[in-house]
N, C-alpha and C positions, 0 to 999 in steps of 0.2 A: 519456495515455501508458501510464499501469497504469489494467487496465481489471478490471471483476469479471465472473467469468464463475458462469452458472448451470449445474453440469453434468447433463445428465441422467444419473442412475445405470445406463442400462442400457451407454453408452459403457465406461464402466471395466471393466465385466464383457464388451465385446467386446473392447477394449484389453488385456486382460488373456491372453486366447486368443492373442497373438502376441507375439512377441519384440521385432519391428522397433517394435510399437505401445507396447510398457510402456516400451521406452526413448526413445522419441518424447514418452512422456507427461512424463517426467522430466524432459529437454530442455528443453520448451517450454509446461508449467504451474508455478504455482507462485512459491516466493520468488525473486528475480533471475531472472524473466521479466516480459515484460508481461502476462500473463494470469495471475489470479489465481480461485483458486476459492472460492465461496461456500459458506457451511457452510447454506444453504437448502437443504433445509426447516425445518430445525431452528439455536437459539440457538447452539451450540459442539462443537467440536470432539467430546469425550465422546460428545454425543450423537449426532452424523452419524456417529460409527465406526457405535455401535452399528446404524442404521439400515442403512447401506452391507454390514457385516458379515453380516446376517440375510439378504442376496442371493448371497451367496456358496456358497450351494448348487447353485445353478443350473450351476458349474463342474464339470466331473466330472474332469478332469485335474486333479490334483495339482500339474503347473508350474504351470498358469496359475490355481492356487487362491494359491500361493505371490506370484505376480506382484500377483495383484489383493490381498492382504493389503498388501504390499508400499506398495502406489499409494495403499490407504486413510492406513495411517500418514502416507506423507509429506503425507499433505492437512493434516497438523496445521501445517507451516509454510508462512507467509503464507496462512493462511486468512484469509476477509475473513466474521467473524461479521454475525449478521441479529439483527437483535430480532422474531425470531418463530419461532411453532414450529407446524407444523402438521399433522396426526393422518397419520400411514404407512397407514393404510388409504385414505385418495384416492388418485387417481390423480396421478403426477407430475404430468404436462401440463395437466390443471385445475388442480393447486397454483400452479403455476410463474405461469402468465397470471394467474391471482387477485392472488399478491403483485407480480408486474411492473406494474401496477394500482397498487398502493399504495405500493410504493417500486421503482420501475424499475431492472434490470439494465442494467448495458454494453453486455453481449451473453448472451442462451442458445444452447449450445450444446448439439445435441442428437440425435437418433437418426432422428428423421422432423421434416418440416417441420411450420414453426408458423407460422402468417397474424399475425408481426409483425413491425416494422421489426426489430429487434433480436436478431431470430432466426435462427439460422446450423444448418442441416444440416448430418449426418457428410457429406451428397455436395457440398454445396456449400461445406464449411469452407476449403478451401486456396483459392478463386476469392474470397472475401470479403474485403471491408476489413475488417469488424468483427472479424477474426481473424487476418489478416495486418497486425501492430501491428509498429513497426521498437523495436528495446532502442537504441537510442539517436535522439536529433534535434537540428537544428538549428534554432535559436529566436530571435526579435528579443526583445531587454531591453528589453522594455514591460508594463507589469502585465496589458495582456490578453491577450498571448501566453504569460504566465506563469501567469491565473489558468485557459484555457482549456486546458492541457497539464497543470496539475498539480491541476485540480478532483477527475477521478476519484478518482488517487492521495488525497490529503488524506480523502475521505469514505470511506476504508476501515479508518481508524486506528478502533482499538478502546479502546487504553488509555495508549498515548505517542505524541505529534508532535515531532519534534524536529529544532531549527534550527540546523545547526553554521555558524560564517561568521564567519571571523576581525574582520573590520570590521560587523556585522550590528547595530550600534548608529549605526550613520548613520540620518538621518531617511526617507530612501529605503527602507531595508531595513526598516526599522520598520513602514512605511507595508504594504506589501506582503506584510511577515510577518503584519501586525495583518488582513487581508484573507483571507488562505490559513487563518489560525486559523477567522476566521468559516463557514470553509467545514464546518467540524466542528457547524455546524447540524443536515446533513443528513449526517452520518455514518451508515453503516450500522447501525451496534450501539451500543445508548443506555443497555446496564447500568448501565457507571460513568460517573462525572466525567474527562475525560483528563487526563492532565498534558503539560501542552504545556512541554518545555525548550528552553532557546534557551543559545546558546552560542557566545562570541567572544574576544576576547584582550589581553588588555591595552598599550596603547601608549600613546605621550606625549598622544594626540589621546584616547582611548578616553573614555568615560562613563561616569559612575557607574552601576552598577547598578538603584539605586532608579528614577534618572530613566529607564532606558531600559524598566523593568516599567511605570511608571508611563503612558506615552506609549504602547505598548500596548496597555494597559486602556481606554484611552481612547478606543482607537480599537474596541474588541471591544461588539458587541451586548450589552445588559443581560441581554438572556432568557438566553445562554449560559455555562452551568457549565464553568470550566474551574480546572484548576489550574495555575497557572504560575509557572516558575522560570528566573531569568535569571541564568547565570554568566559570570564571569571569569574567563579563566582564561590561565596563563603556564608554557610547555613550557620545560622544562632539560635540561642536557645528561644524557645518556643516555636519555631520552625522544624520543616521533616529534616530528616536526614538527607544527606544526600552523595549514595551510597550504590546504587545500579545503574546498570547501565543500557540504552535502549537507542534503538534506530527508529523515529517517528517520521510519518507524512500525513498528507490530508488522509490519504485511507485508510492506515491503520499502525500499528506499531508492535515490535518486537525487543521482547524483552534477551539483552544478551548479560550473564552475572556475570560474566569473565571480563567482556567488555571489546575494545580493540587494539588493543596493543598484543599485539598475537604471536606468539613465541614461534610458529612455521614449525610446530614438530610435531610429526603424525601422531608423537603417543599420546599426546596431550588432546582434550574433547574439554568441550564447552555447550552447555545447554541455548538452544534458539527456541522460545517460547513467547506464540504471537498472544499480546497484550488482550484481555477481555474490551471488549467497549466501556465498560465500569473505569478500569483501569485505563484505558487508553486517555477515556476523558480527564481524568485526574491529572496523570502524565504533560500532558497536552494543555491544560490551565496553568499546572507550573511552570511550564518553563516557555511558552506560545502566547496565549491569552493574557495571564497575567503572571511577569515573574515573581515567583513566592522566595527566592534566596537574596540576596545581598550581593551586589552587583561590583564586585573590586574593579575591576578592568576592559574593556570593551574595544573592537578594532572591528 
């Protein structure tokens, strides 16, 4: 549903030469969209300015030198980092199939074609599925409709996963969040340890904390590092609600109402609606930055 995209550098320096393109690009890459950009060739953000920025000669207009600065910066949000860096004197197009090789893109998207499935032309980009992604779907609540819509999403987290869902200590939701964790296997970027937070709400029925980390753990592969933290928590008055429920990471976030305790029956559908940046950010200060609910229990 959020997909990472490899872009070729020469697109943003054509995007940049027009109006209708820099504001196209805004639109429709990025955080609260489905398409997300890869900081390939290079490990972070830092260093994909600098590389992107050193092409920036090539513009001899002044607007569209401003544009393409512009489009570099905002690559810093929801960028989906690489654990790897590779020498700016190759040529893109040998880098790009080299590391797709090694740890495979969503989609490259690019200037000239490329002899791969996964490869999408500027002429061919609007006629393609791998680029025409819908921001929102409809989905059966069964773990394989859940694990095969939110794989991408999950292996682009860099440094937080985070599970909001007010009842997300049922054995259901356990099961299934303990599966999506595992997917941080094959995460893109393996600098740090992530911290995976999970977060539900207290009621007459709810569990204790210990037991629902615990059940968890159990469920997560020995080889992977994570850190993880399970809270409880209880909204008061003058406080929001706290009421949906959403799967966050550094790049972006998706709104699920149903949540994860998932009944596995094909007739039943649940809405997957990726969070606006607006929203994402608000999201992401509750419960990330600064928690806004009232903290019962914590493990």
């Amino acid at each position: 549903m959020i997909k990472e995209f490899a872009l070729d550098p020469t697109l943003l320096l054509h995007w940049a030469k027009s109006t209708r393109d820099y504001h196209e690009f805004f639109r429709e890459y990025g955080r609260g969209t489905p398409r997300l950009i890869s900081s390939f060739p290079k490990k972070k953000f830092s260093k994909l300015r600098s590389y992107l920025m050193e092409k920036s000669d090539c513009l001899e207009n002044e607007s569209a030198k401003l544009r393409y600065i512009e489009m570099v910066q905002a690559l810093a949000d929801g960028l989906v980092c690489r654990s790897c860096e590779a020498s700016v004197t190759n040529d893109w197009y040998d880098l790009v199939q080299i590391e797709n090789q090694l740890n495979p893109f969503d989609a490259i998207l690019s200037s000239h074609k490329i002899n791969l499935d996964s490869a999408v032309s500027l002429d061919d980009m609007y006629d393609s599925v791998l680029w025409n992604l819908p921001f929102q779907l409809n989905i059966k609540r069964t773990q394989k409709e859940f694990l095969n819509h939110l794989d991408s999403f999950v292996k682009t987290t860099k440094e937080y996963l985070v599970f909001v869902d007010a009842f997300c200590y049922q054995s259901r939701a356990i099961d299934i969040i303990a599966k999506l964790i595992n997917k941080l296997e094959q995460r893109k970027s393996k600098e740090v340890i992530p911290k995976v937070l999970i977060f539900y709400r207290e009621n007459q029925n709810s569990k204790n904390v210990h037991y629902v980390k615990e059940n968890i753990l159990a469920k997560i592969k020995p080889e992977l590092e994570i850190d993880l933290i399970v809270s409880e928590l209880q909204p008061s008055a003058g406080q929001d609600a706290f009421h949906n429920r959403y799967i966050l990471n550094d790049c972006g976030g998706i709104l699920l109402p149903y949540g994860f305790d998932l009944s596995d029956e094909d007739c039943e559908t649940d809405e997957a609606i990726i969070l606006s940046e607006e929203n994402y950010n608000k999201r992401w200060g509750q419960f990330v930055d600064n928690l806004s609910f009232n903290l019962v229990n914590q493990a």
